[in-house]
KOLTIPA-267047 format. One record per residue (C-alpha): residue number from 1; residue in three letters; x, y, z. Coordinates in steps of 0.02 Angstrom, whole numbers, plus 50000, padded with zeros to 5 digits. Example, Ala and Ser with C-alpha at 12.3 -4.5 7.8 and 13.67 -1.06 7.14 Angstrom:
FIVO     k     r    east   north      up
FIVO     1   ALA   50615   49775   50390
FIVO     2   SER   50684   49947   50357
REM end
This chain:
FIVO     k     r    east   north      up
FIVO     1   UNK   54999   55441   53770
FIVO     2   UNK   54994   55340   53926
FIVO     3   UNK   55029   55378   54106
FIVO     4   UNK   55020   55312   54277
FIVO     5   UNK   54938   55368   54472
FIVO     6   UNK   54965   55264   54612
FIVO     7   UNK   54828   55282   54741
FIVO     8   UNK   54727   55185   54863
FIVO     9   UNK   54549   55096   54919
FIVO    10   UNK   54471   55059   55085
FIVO    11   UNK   54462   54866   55137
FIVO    12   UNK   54372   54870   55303
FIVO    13   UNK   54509   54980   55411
FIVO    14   UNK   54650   54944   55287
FIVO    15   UNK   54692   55007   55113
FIVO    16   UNK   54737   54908   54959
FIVO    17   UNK   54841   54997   54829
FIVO    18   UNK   54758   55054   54661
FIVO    19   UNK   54849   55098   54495
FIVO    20   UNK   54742   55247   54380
FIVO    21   UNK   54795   55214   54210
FIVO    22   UNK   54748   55314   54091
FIVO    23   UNK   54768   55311   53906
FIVO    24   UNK   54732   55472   53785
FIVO    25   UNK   54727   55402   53574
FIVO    26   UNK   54644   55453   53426
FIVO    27   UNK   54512   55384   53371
FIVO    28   UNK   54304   55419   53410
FIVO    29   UNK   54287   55550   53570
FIVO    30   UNK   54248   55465   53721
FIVO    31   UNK   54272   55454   53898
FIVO    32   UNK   54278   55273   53943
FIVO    33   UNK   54317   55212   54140
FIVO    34   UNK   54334   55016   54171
FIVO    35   UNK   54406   54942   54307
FIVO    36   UNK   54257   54853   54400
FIVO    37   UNK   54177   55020   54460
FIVO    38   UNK   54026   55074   54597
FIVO    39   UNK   53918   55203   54523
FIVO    40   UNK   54007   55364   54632
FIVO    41   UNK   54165   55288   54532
FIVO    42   UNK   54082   55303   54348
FIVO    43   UNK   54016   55467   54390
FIVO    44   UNK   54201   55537   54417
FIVO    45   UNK   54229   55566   54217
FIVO    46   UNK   54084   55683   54217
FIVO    47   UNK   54151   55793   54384
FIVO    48   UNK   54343   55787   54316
FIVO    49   UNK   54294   55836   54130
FIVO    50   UNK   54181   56005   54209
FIVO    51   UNK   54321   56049   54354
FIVO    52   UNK   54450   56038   54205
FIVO    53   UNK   54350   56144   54083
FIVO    54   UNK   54310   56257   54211
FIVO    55   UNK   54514   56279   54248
FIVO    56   UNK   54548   56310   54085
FIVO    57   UNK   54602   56146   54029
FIVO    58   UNK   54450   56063   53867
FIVO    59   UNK   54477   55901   53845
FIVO    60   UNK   54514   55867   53692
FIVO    61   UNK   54409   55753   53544
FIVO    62   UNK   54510   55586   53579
FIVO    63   UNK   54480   55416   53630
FIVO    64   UNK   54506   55434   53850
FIVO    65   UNK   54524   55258   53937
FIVO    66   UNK   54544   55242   54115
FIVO    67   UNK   54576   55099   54186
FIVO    68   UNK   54579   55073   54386
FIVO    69   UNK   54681   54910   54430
FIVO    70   UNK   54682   54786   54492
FIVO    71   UNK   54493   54737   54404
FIVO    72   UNK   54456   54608   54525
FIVO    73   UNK   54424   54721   54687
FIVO    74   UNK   54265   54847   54671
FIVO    75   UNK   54312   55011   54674
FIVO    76   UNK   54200   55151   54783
FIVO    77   UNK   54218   55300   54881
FIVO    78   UNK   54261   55479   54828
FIVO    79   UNK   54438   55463   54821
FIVO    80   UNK   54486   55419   54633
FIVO    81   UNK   54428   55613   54559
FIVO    82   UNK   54602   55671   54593
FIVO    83   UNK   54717   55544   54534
FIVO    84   UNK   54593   55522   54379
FIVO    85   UNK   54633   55705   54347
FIVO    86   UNK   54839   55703   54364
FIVO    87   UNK   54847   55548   54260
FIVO    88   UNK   54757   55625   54142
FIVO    89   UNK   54847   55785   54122
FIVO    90   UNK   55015   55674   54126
FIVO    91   UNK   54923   55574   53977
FIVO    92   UNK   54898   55743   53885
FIVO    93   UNK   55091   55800   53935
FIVO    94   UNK   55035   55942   54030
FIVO    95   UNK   55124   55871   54176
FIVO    96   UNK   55283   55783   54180
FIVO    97   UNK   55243   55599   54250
FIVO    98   UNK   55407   55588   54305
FIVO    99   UNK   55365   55716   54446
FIVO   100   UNK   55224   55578   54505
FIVO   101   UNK   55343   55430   54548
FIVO   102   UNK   55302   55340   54723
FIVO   103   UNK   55184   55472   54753
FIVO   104   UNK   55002   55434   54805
FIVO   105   UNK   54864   55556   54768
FIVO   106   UNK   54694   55536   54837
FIVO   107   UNK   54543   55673   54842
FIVO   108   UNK   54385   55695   54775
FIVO   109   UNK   54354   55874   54666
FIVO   110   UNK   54205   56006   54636
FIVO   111   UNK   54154   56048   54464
FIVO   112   UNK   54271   56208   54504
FIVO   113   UNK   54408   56121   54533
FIVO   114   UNK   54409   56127   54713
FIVO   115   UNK   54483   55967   54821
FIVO   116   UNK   54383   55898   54959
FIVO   117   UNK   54434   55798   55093
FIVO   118   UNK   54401   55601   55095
FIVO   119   UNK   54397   55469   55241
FIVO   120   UNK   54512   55352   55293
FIVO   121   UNK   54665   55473   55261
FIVO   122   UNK   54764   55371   55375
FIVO   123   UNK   54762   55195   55369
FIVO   124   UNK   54774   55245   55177
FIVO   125   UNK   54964   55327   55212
FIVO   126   UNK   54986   55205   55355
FIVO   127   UNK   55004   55049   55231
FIVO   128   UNK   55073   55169   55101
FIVO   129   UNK   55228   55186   55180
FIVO   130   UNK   55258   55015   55209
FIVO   131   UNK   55235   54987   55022
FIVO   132   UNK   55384   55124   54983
FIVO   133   UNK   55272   55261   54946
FIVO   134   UNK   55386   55420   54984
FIVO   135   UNK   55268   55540   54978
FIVO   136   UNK   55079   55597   54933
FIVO   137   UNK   54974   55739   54889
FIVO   138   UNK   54828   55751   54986
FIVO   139   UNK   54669   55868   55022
FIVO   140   UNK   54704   56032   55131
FIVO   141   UNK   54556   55983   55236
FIVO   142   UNK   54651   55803   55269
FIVO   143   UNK   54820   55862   55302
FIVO   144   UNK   54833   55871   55476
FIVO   145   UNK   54780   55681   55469
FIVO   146   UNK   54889   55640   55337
FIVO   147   UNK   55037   55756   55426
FIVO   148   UNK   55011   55596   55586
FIVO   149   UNK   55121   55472   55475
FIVO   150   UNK   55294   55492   55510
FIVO   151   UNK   55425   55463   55371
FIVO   152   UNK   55315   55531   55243
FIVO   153   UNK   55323   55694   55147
FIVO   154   UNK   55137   55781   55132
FIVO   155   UNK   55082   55907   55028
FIVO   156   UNK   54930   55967   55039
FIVO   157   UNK   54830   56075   54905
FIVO   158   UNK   54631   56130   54880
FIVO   159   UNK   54633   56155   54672
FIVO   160   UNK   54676   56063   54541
FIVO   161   UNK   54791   56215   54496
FIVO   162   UNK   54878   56202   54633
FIVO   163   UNK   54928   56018   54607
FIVO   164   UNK   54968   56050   54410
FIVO   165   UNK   55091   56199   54455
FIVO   166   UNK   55176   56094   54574
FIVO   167   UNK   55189   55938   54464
FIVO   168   UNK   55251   56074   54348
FIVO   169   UNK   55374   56140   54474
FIVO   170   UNK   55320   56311   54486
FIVO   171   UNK   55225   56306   54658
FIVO   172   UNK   55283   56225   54806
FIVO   173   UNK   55126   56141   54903
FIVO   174   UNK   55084   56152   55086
FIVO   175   UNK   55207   56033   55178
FIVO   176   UNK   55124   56011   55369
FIVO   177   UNK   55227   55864   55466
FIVO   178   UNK   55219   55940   55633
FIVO   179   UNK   55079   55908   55686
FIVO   180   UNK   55101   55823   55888
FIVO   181   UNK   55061   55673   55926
FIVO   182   UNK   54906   55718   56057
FIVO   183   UNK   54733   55775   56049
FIVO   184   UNK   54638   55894   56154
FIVO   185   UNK   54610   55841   56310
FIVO   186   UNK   54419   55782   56357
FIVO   187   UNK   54366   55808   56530
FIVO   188   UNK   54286   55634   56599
FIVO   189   UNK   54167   55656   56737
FIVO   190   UNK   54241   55613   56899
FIVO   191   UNK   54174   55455   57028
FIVO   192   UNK   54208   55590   57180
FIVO   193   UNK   54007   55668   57123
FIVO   194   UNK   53930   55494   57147
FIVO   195   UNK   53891   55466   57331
FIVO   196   UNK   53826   55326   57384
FIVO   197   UNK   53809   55143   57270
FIVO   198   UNK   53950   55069   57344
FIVO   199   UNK   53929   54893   57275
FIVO   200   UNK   53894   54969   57099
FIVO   201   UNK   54076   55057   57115
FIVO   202   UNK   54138   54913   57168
FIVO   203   UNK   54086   54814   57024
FIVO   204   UNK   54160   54946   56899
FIVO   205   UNK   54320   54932   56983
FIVO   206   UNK   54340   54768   56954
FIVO   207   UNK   54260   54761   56796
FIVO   208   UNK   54370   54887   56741
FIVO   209   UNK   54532   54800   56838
FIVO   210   UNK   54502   54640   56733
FIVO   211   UNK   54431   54692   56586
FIVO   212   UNK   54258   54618   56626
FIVO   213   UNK   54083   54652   56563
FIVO   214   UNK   53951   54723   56673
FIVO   215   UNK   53761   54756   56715
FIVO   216   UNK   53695   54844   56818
FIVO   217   UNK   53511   54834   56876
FIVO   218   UNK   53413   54955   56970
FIVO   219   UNK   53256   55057   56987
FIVO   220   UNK   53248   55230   56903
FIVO   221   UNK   53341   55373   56943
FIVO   222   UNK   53478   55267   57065
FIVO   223   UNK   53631   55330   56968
FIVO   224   UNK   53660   55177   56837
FIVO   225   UNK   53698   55306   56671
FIVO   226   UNK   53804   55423   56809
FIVO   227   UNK   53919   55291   56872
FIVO   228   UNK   53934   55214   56686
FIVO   229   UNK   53978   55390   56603
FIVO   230   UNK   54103   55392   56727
FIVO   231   UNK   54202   55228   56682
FIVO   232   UNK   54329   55303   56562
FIVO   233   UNK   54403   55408   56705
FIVO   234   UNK   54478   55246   56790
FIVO   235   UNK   54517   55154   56637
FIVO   236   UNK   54704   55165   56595
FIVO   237   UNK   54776   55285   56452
FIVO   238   UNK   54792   55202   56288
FIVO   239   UNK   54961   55153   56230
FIVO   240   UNK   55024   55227   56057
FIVO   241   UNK   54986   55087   55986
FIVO   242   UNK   54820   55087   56044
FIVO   243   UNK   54794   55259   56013
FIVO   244   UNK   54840   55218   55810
FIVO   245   UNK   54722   55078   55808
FIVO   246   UNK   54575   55177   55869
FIVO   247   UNK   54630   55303   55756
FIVO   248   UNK   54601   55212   55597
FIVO   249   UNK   54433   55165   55647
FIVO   250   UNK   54384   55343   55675
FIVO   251   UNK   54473   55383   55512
FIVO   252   UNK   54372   55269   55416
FIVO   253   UNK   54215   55326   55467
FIVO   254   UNK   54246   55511   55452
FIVO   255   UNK   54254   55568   55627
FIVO   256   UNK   54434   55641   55614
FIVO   257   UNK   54451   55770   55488
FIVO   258   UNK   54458   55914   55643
FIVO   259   UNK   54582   55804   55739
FIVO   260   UNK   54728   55895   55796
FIVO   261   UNK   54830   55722   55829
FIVO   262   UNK   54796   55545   55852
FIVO   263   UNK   54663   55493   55990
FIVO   264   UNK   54710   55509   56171
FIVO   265   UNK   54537   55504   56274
FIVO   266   UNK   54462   55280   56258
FIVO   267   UNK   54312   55277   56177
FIVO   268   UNK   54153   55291   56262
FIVO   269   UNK   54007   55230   56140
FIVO   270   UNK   53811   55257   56196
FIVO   271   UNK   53694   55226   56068
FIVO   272   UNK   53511   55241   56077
FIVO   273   UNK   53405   55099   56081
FIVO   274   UNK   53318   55119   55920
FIVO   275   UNK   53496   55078   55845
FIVO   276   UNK   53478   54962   55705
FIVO   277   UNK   53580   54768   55710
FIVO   278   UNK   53679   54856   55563
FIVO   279   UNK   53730   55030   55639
FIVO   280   UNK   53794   54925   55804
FIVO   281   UNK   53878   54777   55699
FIVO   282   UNK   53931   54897   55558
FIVO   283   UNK   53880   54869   55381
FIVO   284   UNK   53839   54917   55201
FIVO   285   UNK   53871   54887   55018
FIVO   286   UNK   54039   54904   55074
FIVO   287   UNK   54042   54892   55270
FIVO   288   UNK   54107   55035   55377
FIVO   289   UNK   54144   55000   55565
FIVO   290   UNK   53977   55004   55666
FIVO   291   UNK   53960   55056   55853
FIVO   292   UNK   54058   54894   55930
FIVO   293   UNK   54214   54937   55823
FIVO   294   UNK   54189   55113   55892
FIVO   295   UNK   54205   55067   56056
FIVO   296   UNK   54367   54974   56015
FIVO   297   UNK   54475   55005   56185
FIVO   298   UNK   54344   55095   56278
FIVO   299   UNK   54164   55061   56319
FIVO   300   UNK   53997   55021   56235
FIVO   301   UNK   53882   55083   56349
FIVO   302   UNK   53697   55019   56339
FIVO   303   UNK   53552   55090   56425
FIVO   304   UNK   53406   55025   56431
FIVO   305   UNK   53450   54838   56383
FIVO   306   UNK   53283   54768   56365
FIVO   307   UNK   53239   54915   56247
FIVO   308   UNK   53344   54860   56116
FIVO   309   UNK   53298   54738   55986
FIVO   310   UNK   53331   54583   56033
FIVO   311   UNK   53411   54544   55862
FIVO   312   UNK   53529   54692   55872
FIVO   313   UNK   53603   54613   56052
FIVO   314   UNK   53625   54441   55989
FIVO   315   UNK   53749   54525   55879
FIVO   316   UNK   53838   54558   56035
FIVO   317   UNK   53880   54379   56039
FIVO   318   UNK   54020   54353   55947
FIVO   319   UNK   54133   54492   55978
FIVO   320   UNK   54108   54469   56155
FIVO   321   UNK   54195   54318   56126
FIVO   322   UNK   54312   54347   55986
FIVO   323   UNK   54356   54533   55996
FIVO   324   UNK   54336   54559   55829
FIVO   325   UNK   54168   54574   55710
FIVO   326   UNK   54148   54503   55543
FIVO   327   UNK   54038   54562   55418
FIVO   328   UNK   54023   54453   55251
FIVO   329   UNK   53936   54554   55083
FIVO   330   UNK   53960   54523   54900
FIVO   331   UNK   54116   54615   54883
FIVO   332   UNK   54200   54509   54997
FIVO   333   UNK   54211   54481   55202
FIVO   334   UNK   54277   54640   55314
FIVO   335   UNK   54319   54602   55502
FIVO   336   UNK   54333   54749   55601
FIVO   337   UNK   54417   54759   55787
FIVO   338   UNK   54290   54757   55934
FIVO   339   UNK   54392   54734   56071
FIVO   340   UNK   54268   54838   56203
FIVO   341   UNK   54220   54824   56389
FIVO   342   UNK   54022   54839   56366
FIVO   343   UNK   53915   54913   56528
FIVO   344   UNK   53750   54899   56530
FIVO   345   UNK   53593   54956   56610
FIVO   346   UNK   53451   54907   56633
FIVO   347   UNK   53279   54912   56746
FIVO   348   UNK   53208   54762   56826
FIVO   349   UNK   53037   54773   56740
FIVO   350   UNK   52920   54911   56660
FIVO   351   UNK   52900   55021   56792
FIVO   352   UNK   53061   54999   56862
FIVO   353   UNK   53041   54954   57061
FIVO   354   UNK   53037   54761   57066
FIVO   355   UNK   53039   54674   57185
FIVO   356   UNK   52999   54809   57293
FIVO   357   UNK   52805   54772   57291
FIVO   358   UNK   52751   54918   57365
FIVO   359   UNK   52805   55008   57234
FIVO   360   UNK   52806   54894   57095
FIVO   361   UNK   52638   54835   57025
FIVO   362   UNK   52696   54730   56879
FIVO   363   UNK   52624   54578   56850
FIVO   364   UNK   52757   54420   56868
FIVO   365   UNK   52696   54389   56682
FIVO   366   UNK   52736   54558   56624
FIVO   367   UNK   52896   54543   56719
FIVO   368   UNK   52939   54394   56639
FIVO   369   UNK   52929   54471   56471
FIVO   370   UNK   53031   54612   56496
FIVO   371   UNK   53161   54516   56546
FIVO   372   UNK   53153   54369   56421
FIVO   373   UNK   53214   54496   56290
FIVO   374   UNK   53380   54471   56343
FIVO   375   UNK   53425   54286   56316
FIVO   376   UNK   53522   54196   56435
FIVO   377   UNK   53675   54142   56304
FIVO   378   UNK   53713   54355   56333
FIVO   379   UNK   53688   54342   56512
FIVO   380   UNK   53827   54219   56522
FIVO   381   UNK   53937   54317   56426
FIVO   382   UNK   53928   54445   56571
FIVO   383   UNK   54028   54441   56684
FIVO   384   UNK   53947   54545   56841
FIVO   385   UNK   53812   54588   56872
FIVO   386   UNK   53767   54722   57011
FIVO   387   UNK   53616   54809   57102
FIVO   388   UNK   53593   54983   57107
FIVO   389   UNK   53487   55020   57276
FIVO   390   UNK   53378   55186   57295
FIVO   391   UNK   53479   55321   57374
FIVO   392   UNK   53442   55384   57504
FIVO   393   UNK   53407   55565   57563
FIVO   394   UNK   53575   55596   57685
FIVO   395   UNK   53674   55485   57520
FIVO   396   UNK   53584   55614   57402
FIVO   397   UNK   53639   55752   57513
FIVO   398   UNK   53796   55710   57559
FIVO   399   UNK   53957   55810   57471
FIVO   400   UNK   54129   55751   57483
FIVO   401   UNK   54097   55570   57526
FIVO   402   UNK   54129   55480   57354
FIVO   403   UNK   54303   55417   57322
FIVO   404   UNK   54402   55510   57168
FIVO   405   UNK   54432   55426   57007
FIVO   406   UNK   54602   55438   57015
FIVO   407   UNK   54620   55333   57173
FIVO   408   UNK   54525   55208   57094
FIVO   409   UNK   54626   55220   56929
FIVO   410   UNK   54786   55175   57055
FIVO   411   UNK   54710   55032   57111
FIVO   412   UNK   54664   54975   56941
FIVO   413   UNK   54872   55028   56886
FIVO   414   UNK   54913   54900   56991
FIVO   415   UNK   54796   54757   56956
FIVO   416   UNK   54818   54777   56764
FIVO   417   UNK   55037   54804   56819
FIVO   418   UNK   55001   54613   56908
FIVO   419   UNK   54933   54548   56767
FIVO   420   UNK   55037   54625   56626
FIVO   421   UNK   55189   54537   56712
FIVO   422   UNK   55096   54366   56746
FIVO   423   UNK   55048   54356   56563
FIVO   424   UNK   55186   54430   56483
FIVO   425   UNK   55233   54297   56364
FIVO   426   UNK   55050   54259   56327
FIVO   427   UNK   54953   54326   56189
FIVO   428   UNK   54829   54410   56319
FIVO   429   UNK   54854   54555   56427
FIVO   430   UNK   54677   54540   56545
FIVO   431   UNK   54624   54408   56681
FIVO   432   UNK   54445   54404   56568
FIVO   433   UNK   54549   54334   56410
FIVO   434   UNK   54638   54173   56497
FIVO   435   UNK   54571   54022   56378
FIVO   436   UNK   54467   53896   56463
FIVO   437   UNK   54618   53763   56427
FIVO   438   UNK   54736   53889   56539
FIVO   439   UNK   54619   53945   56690
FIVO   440   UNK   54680   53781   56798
FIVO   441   UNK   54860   53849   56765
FIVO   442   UNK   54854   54052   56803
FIVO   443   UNK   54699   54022   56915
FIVO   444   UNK   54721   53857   57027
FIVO   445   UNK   54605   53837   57153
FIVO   446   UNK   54641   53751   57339
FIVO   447   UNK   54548   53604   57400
FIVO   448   UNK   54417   53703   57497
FIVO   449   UNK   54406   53819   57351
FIVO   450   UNK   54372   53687   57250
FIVO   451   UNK   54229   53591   57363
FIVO   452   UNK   54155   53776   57375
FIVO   453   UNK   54150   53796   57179
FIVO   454   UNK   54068   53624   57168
FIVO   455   UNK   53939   53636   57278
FIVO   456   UNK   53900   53823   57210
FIVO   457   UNK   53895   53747   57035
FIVO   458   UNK   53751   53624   57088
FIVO   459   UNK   53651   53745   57181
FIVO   460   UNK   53646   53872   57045
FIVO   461   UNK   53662   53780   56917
FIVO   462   UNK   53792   53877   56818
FIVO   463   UNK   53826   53831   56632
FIVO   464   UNK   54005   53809   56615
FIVO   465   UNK   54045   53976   56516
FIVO   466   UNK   53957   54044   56683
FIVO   467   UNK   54078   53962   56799
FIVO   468   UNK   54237   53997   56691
FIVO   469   UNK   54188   54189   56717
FIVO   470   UNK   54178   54156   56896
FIVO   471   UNK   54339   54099   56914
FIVO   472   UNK   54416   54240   56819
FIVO   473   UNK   54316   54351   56901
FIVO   474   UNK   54395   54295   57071
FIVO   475   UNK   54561   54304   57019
FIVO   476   UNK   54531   54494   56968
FIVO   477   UNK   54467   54513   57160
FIVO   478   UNK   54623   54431   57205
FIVO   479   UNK   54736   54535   57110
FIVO   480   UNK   54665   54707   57202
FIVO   481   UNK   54702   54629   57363
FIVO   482   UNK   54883   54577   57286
FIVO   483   UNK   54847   54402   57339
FIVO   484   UNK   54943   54260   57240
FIVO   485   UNK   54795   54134   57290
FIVO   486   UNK   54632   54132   57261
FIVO   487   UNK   54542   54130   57420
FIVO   488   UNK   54351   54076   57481
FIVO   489   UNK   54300   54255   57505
FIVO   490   UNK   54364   54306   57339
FIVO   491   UNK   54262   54154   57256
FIVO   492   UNK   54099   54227   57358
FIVO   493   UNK   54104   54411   57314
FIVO   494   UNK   54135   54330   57126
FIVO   495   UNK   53984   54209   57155
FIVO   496   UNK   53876   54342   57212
FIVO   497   UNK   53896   54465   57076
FIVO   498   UNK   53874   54333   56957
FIVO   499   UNK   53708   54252   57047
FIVO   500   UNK   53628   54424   57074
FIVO   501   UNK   53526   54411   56894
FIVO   502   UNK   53459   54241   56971
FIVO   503   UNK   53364   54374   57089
FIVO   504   UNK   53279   54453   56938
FIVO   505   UNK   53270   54302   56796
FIVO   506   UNK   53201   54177   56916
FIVO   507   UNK   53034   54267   56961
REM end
């Protein structure tokens, strides 16, 4: 006999459907899987043949085929045990495979029949549904994911029995659809604890008001990890769409099974900097999102700049500039979403106090070095860059001087209200994102502006990306001020966070 199981594989943070055929003859016993198959795929036959003995259920001394369609796309993961099982139980006519129609089952089984949860439980029902799948049969452990997709029935089970007296009608399957549309609230650390570094919160409000990437350079101990840990308390709260975007990510790479509800908190990445070029980038045999994807919507955080490998920031190149990451393998290319504000931190040499050189007593060689490990290409993709002095004792000491986050997340409301409206029939939301080809248009500059700009250019001999930034960085400035023009003194507080690493790279 022959029967069909419609169920699904990972591509990147999407799904592509899969058909389980399975075909039960006479002829010589023997389990045979095709299909185009990854080793934890072939190795399904031997865990569905034990869980099904040990449920009661031999198989019996026939010719088994299974064949997972379409051939052309590799199948992996631990998803296919399930639907292997139910088609073959339909094959055998132990279940009615009428019962099965525009279902999707997905799960992975123990040799006693258990079902164990899987990742990527959402995007899978997310593109599900739009294919006119009415319902699916899922893992207990994944149901409160699954239960996230509205419009589609869920039933949830942990044994194979459970799923073969339902097919057969005599057991009705947990059905969980209520689950709300919120997760627990995180607590993000509040700005109102840092006292002192006023041009460092400066810079984060405006990074954060136009989207733009920072650095921040100091000595140790001046508050640069503090002030960045405390970024995601002024950013603005993710729209549902958002939210379901960030969500897939985190479904894919199994970071959501004890969600109560979509994500509600933006991302706040920090990974050490032993990190590898794949585990930021993402990667694999078949590539799962890497740290930058992780950060989509929020912020990838990284201390200690130089410390990294400078092979692992170069990565950072291109989805600074493109928002999105793609990673090319055998099986195929998988671009993930990496649209993240990145803060970093960094000291101005080994020991940490140049140029103070009383303190410091680093060689300009040495110096030189340490900084060369970032290249300038990533400099210019940074947008500010700003100076954390050494507190002092009575700023150390002080309580109840440093300005709330939520005041500052008003002020950054506003800006990001300005520029939603100026670019709302753009495909951008963020001053940051204007194409070069637009800037002259959303960000015109007066004839004093423009000898200013000119003569800056020479002096410091910007490179072009460096001056685009400059000018978008200005018109960020402007926008907190709610000033239609761009003005000299917004150009020179732009100029001067951007020619602060001129201090350090120019020994």
């Amino acid at each position: 006999m022959y029967s069909i199981v419609t169920t699904a594989i990972l591509h990147g943070i999407d799904s592509l459907p899969v058909s389980v055929e399975a075909d039960v003859s006479d002829g010589l016993p023997v389990f045979e899987m095709v299909g185009f198959l990854a080793s934890e795929v072939r190795e399904a036959k031997e865990r569905v043949r034990t869980a099904l003995r040990n449920c009661g259920h031999q198989l019996p001394a026939k010719r088994i085929t299974i064949n997972l369609s379409p051939a052309n796309i590799k199948k992996s993961g631990n998803g296919f045990d399930l639907p292997i099982t139910v088609a073959i139980l339909a094959a055998l006519g132990i279940v009615p495979e009428e019962v099965l129609k525009d279902t999707l089952v997905i799960g992975e089984i123990g040799l006693n029949g258990s079902i164990l949860a899987v990742d990527g439980i959402l995007p899978i029902l997310l593109q599900a549904k739009e294919r006119g799948i009415r319902q699916c049969i899922v893992p207990k452990d994944n149901r409160k994911e699954a239960a996230l997709v509205e419009g589609l029935s869920v039933f949830s089970a942990d044994h194979i029995k459970e799923v073969m007296e339902y097919c057969l009608g005599a057991y009705n399957l947990e059905e969980d659809n209520t689950v709300q549309l919120t997760a627990d609230h995180v607590d993000v650390p509040d700005f109102a604890d840092v006292n002192g570094q006023k041009m460092m919160r400066r810079a984060c409000e405006i990074a954060v008001s136009g989207m733009h990437n920072l650095l921040m350079v100091g000595p140790p101990g001046a508050g640069k990890t503090m002030i960045a840990k405390r970024i995601p308390g002024i950013l603005p709260p993710m729209e549902l769409s958002e939210r379901l975007e960030v969500s897939k990510i985190y479904s894919v790479c199994g970071m959501m099974h004890a969600s109560q509800g979509l994500m509600e908190n933006r991302p706040f990445r920090a990974p050490h900097h032993t990190i590898s070029p794949q585990g930021l980038s993402g990667g694999g045999a078949f590539p799962k999102p890497g740290e930058v994807s992780l950060a989509h919507r929020g912020v990838l955080f990284l201390d200690e700049l130089p410390e990294f490998q400078k092979s692992t920031l170069e990565i950072l190149r291109q989805p600074m500039e493109d928002k999105t990451i793609t990673i090319s393998r055998v099986n195929g290319s998988f671009t993930f979403p990496a649209d993240f504000l990145l803060v970093c931190a960094m000291n101005p040499c080994k020991c940490g106090f140049f140029p103070d050189r009383t303190r410091c007593r680093c060689a300009n060689t040495s110096i030189r070095q340490y900084l060369s490990r970032i290249s300038q290409p990533l400099l210019d993709r940074i947008d500010l860059c700003a100076e954390a002095e050494p507190v002092s004792y009575r700023e150390l000491t002080g309580k109840g001087e440093g300005e709330s986050s939520a005041s500052i997340r008003e002020r950054v409301l506003s800006a990001h209200r300005i520029q939603r409206k100026r670019f709302e029939n753009e495909a951008w939301y963020f001053n940051s994102q204007i194409p070069v080809a637009r800037l002259t248009e959303y960000c015109e500059l007066g004839r004093k502006e423009t000898a200013y700009m000119e003569h800056v250019y020479e002096k410091l001999q910007l490179s072009a990306r460096a001056y685009h930034k400059i000018i978008k960085l200005s018109r960020t400035i402007a926008d907190l001020e709610g000033s239609e023009r761009i003005t000299t003194r917004h150009l020179t507080e732009a100029v001067c966070y951007r020619s602060l690493d001129k201090k350090y790279w120019e020994v």
